[in-house]
C-alpha positions as CSV (number, residue, x, y, z in Angstrom):
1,X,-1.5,10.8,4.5
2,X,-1.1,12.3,8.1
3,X,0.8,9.4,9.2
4,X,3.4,8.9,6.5
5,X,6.5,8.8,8.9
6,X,5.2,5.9,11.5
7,X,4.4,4.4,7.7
8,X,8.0,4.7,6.3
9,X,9.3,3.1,9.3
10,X,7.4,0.0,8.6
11,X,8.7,-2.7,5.8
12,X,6.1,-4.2,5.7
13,X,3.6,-0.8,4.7
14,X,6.9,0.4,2.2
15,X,6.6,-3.0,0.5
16,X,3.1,-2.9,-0.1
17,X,3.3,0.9,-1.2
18,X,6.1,0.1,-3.4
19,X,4.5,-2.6,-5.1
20,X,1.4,-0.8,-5.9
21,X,3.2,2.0,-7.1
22,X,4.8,0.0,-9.3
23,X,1.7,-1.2,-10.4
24,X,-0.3,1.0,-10.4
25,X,-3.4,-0.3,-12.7
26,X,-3.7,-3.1,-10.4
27,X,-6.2,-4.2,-7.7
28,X,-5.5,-7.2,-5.5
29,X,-6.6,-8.7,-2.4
30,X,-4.8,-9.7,0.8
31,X,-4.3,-13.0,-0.5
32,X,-2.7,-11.8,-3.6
33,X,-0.7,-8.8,-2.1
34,X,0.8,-11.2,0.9
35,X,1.8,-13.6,-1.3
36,X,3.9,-10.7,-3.0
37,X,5.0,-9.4,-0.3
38,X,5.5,-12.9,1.5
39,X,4.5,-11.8,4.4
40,X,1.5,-12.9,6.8
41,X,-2.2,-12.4,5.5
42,X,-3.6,-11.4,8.7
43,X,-0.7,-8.5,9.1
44,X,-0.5,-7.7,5.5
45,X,-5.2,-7.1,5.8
46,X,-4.4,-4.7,8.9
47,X,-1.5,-2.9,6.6
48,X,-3.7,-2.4,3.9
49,X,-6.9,-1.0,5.7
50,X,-4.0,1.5,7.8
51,X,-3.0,2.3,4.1
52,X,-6.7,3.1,3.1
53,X,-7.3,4.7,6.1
54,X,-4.4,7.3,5.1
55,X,-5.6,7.3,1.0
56,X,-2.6,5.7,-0.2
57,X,-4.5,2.7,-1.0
58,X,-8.6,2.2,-2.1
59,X,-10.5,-0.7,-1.1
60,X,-13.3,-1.9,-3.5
61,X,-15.5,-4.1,-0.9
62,X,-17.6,-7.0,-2.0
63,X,-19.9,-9.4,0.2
64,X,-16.8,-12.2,-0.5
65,X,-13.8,-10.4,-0.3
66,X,-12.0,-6.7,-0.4
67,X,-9.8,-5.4,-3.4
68,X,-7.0,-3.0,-3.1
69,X,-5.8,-0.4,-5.5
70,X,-3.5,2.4,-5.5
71,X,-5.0,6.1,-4.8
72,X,-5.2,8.0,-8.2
73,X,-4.4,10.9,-6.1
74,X,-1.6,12.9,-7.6
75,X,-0.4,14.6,-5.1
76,X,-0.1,11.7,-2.8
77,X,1.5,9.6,-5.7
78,X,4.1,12.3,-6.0
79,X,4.9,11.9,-2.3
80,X,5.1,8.0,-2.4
81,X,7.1,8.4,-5.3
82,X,10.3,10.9,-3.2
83,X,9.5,8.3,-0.5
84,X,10.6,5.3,-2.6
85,X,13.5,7.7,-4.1
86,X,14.6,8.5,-0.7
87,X,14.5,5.0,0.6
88,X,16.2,3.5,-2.2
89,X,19.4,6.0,-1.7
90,X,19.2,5.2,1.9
């Protein structure tokens, strides 16, 4: 999670990491996870593979399409989870 402040400056990647905090037993593809975020699928697929790229998120890869889940990393959790906080108070 080396780049978590370009991340918190982005809606888009705080929306995505808020919703799979929120839920965190899900996994979801781009289509699924734009259409909660309503944003783009093209941006929200480049959002999530920056996400995996700094283990928030874990992509599951298939020949047809890629899944997303939340990290089961505590530590990391525990730092999305004062990020939220913070944000919300903001």
């Amino acid at each position: 999670m080396a780049d978590t402040n370009r991340t918190i400056q982005s809606d888009l990647h705080l929306k995505i990491m808020k919703f799979f905090h929120e839920n965190q037993a899900s996994i979801d593809t781009p289509r699924g996870v734009s259409t909660w975020v309503r944003e783009d699928r093209a941006i929200v697929m480049k959002a999530l593979e920056e996400l995996v790229g700094m283990k928030i998120l874990v992509a599951h890869r298939s020949t047809s399409t890629t899944g997303y889940s939340y990290t089961r990393n505590a530590k990391i959790i525990s730092k999305i989870e004062k990020l939220l906080k913070k944000r919300r108070a903001a």
